[in-house]
Structure formats: C-alpha cells, structure tokens
SEMI-42166 format. One record per atom (N, C-alpha, C): atom name; x, y, z; residue in one letter. Coordinates in Angstrom, 3 decimals, decimal comma. Layout:
N
(CA; (X; Y; Z); a)
...
***
This chain:
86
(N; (-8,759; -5,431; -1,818); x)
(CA; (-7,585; -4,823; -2,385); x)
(C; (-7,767; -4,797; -3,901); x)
(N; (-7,432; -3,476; -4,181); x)
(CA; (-7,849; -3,705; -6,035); x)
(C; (-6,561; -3,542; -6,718); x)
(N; (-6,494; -4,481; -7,514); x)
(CA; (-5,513; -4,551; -8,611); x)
(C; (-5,809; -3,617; -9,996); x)
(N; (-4,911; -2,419; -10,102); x)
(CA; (-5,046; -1,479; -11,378); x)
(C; (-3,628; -1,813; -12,315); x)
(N; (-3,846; -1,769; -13,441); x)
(CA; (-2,884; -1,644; -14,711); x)
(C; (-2,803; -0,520; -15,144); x)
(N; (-1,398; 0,076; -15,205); x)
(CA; (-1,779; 1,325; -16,038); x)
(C; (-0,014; 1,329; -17,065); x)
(N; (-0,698; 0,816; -17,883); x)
(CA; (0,392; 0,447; -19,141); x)
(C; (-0,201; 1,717; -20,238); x)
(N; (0,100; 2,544; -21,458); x)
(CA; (0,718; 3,544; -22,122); x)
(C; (-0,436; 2,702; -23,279); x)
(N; (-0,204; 1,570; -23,558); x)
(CA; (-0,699; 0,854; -24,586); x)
(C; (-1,043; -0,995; -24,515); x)
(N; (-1,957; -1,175; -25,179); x)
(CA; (-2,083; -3,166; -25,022); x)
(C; (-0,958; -3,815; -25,577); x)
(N; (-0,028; -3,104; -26,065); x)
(CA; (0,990; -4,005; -26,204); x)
(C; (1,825; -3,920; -24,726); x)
(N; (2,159; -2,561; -24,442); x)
(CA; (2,933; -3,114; -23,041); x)
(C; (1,964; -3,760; -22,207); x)
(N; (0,890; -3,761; -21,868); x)
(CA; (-0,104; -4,663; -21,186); x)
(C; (0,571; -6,161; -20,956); x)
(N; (0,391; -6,131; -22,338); x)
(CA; (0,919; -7,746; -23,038); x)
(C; (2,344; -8,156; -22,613); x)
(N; (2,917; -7,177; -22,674); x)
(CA; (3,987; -7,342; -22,107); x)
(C; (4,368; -8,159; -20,874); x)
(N; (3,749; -7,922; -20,081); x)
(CA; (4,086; -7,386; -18,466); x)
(C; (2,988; -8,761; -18,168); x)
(N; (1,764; -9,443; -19,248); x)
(CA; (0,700; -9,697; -18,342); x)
(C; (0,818; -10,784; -17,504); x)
(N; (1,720; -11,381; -18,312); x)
(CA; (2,487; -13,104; -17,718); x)
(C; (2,693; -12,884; -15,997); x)
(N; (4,102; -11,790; -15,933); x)
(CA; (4,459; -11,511; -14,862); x)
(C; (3,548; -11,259; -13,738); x)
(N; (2,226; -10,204; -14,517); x)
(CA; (1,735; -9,734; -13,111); x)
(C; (0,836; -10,972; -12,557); x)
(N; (0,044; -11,476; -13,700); x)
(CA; (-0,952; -12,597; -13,637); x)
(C; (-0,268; -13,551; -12,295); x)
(N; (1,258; -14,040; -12,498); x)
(CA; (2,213; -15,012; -11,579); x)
(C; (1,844; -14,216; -10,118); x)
(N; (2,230; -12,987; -10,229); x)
(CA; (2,166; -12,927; -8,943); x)
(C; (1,003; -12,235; -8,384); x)
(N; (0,090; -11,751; -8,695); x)
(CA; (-1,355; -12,018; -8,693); x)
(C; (-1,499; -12,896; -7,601); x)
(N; (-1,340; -13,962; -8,372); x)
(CA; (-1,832; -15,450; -7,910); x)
(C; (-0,937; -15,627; -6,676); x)
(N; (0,135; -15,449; -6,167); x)
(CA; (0,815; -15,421; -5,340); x)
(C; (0,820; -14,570; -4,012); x)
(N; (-0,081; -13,551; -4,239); x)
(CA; (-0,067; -12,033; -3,060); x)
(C; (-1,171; -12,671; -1,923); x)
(N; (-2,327; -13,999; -2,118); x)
(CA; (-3,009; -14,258; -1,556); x)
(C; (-1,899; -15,150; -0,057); x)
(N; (-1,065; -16,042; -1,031); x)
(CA; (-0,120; -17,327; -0,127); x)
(C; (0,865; -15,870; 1,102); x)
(N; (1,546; -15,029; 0,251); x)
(CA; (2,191; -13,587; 0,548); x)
(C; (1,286; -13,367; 2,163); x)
(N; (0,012; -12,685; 1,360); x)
(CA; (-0,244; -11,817; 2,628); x)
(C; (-0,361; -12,722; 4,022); x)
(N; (-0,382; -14,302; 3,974); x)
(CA; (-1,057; -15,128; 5,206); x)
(C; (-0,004; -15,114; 5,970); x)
(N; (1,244; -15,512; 5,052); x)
(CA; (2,469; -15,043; 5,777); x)
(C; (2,608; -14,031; 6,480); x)
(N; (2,220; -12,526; 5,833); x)
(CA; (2,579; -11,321; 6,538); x)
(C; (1,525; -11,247; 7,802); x)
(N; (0,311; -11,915; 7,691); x)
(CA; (-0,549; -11,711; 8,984); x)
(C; (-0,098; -13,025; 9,878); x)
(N; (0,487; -13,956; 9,745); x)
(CA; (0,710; -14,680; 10,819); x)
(C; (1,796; -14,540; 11,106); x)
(N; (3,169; -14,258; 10,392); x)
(CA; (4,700; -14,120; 11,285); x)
(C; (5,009; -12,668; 11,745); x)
(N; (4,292; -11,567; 10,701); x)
(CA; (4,820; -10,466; 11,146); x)
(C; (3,372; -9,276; 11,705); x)
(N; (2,351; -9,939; 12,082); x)
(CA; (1,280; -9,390; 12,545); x)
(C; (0,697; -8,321; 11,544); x)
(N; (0,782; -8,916; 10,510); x)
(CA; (0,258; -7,542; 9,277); x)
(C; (-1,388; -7,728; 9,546); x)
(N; (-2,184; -6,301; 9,680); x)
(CA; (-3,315; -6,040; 10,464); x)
(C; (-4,016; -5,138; 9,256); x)
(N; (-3,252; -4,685; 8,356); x)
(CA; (-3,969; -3,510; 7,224); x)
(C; (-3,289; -3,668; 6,169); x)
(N; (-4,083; -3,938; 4,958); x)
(CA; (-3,696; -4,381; 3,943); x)
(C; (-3,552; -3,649; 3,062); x)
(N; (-2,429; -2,722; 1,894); x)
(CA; (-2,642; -1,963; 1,038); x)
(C; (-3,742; -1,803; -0,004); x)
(N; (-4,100; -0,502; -0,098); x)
(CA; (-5,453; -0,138; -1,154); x)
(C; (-5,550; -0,391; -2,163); x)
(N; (-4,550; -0,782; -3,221); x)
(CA; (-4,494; -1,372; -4,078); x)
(C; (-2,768; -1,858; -4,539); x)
(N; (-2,949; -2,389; -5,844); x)
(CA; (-1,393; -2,615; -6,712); x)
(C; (-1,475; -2,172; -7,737); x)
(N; (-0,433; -1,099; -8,095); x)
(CA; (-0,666; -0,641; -9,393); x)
(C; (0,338; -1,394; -10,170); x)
(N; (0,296; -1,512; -11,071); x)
(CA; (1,041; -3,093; -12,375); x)
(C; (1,593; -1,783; -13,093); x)
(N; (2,943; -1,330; -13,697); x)
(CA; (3,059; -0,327; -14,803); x)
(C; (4,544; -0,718; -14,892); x)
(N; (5,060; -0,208; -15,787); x)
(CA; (6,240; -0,045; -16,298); x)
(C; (7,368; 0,749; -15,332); x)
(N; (8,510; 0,379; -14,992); x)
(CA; (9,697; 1,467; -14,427); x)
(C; (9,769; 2,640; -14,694); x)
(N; (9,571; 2,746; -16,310); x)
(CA; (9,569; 4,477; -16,849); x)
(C; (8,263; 4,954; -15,791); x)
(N; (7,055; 4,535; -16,402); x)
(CA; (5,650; 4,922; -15,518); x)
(C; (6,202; 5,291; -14,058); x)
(N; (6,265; 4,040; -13,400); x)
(CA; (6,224; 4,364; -11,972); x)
(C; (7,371; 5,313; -11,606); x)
(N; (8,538; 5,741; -12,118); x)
(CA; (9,442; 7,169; -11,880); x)
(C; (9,045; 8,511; -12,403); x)
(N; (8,192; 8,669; -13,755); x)
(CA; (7,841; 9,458; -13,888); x)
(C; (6,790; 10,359; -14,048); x)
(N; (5,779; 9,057; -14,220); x)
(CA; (4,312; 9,954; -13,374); x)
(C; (3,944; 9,352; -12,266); x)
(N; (4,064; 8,569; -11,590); x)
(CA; (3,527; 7,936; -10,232); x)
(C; (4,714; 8,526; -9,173); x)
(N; (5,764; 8,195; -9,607); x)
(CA; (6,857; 9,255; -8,796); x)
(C; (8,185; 9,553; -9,138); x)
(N; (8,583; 10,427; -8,354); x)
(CA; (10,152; 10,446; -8,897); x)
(C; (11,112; 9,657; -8,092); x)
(N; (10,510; 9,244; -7,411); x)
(CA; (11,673; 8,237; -6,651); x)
(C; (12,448; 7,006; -7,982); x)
(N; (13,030; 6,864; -7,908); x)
(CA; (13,627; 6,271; -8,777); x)
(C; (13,964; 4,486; -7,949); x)
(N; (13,791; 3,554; -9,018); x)
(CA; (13,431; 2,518; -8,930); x)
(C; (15,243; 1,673; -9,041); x)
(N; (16,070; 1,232; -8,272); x)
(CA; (16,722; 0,966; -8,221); x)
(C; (16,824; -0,498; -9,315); x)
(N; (17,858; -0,248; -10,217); x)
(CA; (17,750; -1,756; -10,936); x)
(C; (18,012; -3,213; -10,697); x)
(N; (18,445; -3,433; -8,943); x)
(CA; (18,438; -4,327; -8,794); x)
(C; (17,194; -4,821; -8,523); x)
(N; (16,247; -4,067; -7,765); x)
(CA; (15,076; -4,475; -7,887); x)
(C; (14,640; -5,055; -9,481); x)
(N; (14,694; -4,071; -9,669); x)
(CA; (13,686; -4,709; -11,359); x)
(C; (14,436; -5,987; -11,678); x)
(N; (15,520; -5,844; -11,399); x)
(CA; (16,103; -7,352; -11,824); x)
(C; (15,699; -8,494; -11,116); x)
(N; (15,492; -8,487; -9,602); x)
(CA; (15,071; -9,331; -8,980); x)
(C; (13,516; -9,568; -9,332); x)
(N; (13,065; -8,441; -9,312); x)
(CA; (11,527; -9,283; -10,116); x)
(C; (11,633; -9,878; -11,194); x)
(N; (12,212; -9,510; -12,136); x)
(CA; (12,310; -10,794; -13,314); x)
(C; (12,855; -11,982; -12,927); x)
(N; (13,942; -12,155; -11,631); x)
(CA; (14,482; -13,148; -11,643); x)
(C; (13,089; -14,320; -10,708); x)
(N; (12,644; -13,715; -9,886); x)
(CA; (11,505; -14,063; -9,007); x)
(C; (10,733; -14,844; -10,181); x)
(N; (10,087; -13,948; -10,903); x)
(CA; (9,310; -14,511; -12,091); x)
(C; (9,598; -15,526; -12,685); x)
(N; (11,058; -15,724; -12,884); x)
(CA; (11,366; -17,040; -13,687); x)
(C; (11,536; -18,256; -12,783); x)
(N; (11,810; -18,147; -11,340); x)
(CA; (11,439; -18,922; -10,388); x)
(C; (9,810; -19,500; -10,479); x)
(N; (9,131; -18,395; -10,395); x)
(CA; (7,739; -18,536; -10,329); x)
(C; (6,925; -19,574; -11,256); x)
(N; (7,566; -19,376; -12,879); x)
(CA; (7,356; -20,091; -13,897); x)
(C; (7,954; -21,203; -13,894); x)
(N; (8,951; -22,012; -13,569); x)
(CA; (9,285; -22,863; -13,500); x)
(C; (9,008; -23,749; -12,375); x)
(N; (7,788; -23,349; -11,649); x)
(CA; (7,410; -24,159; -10,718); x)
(C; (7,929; -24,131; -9,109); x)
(N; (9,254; -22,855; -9,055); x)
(CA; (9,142; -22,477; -7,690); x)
(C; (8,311; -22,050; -6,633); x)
(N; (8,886; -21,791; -5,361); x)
(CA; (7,822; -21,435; -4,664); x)
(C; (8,993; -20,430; -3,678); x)
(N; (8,515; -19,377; -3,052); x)
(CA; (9,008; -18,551; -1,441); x)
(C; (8,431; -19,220; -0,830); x)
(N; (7,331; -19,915; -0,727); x)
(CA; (6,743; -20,305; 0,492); x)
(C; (7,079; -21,670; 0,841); x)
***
C-alpha cells in the first residue's frame, strides 16, 4: 500500500506531518482489525495525505463534511496523548 502526500507547498507538508506520521503508524494495528473482525481480504492502493481544500477540489468534488475533519483532529489529539482505538 503506498502512502502519497500531495500538499501545494513544504509548509503545508509541515503542517499536516505530525498528524499523518500518528496515523501512519496506526493503519498497520487498523488493518489486523479489519482482516480479523470484519473479513477485510483487499487492501486499498494507496493513501493520499492532502488538505480539505485539495481533496474537494482537485481530487473531488464531493465535499468533505466538517464533522469529519473535526473528528480527525480530535482522534489526533487522542493519538498524541497516548491513546489508543485498539
């Protein structure tokens, strides 16, 4: 599975890198779950890492609901402080 970034500039890179790096590290514990409780058999082709603007307006127009985005930041600060989902 390949992990792509596609940030505008190295500062939003920088931005974002904390977050993605956390859960990075986390998609390995993720997927064992999805293949042992819910029979996950095929694994997506990659993750693309980008910004909300990015992913609505050149990756798609579906529009990214803000509770999501909120819940990933909130996830994240779980993550950093030593939580766990699993």
């Amino acid at each position: 599975m390949k992990t792509i970034y596609s940030f505008e500039s190295v500062k939003a890179y920088e931005k974002y890198q904390g977050i993605t790096e956390s859960f990075n590290k986390r998609l390995l514990d993720y997927q064992k779950v999805m293949e042992k409780d819910f029979a996950l058999t095929e694994l997506p082709k990659a993750f693309v890492w980008t910004s909300a603007e990015l992913a609505t307006t050149v990756f798609s127009e579906v529009p990214i609901p803000r509770l999501q985005i909120r819940m990933l930041f909130i996830c994240h600060r779980i993550l950093q402080n030593g939580g766990s989902f699993f």
